[in-house]
N, C-alpha and C positions, 0 to 999 in steps of 0.2 A: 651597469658598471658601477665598482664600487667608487667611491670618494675617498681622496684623503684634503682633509679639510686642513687649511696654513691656520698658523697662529691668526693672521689680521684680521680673519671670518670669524673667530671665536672671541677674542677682544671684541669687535664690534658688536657682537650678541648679548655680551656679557656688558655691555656699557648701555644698550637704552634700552629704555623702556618698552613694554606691550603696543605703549598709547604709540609711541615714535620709530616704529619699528622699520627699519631698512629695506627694500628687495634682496641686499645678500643678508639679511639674518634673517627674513621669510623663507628665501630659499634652503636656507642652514634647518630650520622649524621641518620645511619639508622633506630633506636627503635625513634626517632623523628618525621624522615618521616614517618614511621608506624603508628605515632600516639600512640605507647604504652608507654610513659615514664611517670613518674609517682615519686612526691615529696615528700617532711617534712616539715614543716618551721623549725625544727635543722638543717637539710640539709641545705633549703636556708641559714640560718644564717651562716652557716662557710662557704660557698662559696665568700659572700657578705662580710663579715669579715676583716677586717684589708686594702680594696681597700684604698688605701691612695689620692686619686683625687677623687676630686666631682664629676667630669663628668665620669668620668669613674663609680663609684657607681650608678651615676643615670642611664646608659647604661647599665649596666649589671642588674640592680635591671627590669628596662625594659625590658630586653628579659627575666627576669627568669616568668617574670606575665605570662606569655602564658603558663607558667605548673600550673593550682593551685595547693594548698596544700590540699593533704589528711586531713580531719581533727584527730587529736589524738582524743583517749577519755581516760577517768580515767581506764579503761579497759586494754587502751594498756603499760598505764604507769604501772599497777600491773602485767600484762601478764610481761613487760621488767624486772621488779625488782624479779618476778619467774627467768628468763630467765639469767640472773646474777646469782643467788641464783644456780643454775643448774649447771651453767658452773664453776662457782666458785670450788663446789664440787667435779666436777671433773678435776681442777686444771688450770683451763683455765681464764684466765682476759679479760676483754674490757671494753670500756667506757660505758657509761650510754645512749649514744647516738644511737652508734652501738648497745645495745641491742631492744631500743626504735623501730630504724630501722628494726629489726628482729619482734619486737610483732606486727607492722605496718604489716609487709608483709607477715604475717601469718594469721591475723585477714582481711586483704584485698586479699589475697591469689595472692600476686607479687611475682614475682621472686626478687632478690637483683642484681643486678650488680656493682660487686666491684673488686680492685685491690689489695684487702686490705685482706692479707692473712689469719687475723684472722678469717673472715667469715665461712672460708673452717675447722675453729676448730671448731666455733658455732657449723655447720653443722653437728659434728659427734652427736652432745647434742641434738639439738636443728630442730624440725620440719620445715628448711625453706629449700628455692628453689633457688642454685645458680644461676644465668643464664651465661650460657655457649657459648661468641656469634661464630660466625660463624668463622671458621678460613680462614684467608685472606694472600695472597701472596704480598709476598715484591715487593713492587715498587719502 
């Protein structure tokens, strides 16, 4: 199953080091190697967002082109404003994005990979696929 990987997975990979490196940015190293990961351009955008050096921008804008973007369609933006509409109802909030994120990967049938506990509330509403990576021992 493909991946679509949240902003908070990609922040964290992009913030430590080789030496200190996380279970979920091991796991991100491995759905890469696999070849399963899978984007947004919202996603890229808040990744890319606020880099304050040009080169640095221009270097990270270059490694994210090796994922293309899912394309959205009008589909997934009404499937996401259902999808709000749902969770609202039953008492739960999220952004506009994270819901987009969920119509993406139900309409492309990805899993999410996220660290971002609101997903696990989607999930009681909402027909998607957490993905659950492998658990790994402390080094």
């Amino acid at each position: 199953m493909r991946i679509l990987v949240d902003t908070c997975i990609w922040s964290l990979a992009l913030r430590q080091s080789k030496l200190k490196e996380s279970p979920p940015v091991r796991e991100l190293r491995n759905l890469i190697t696999d070849h399963l990961v899978e984007i947004i351009g919202p996603i890229r955008q808040e990744i890319i967002s606020g880099i304050r050096e040009d080169a640095q921008f221009k270097k990270l804008k270059r490694n994210l082109a090796a994922f293309p973007d899912i394309p959205i369609t009008t589909e997934d933006y009404v499937m996401a404003a259902g999808f709000f509409n749902l969770c609202r109802a039953g008492g739960i909030q999220g952004s506009n994005t994270d819901f987009l994120i969920c119509a993406v990967a139900v309409r492309c049938r990805c899993a999410i990979y996220t660290t971002d506990r609101d997903f696990s509330l989607f999930a009681m509403h909402l027909p998607i696929t957490l993905h659950e990576p492998e658990r790994f021992e402390q080094v």
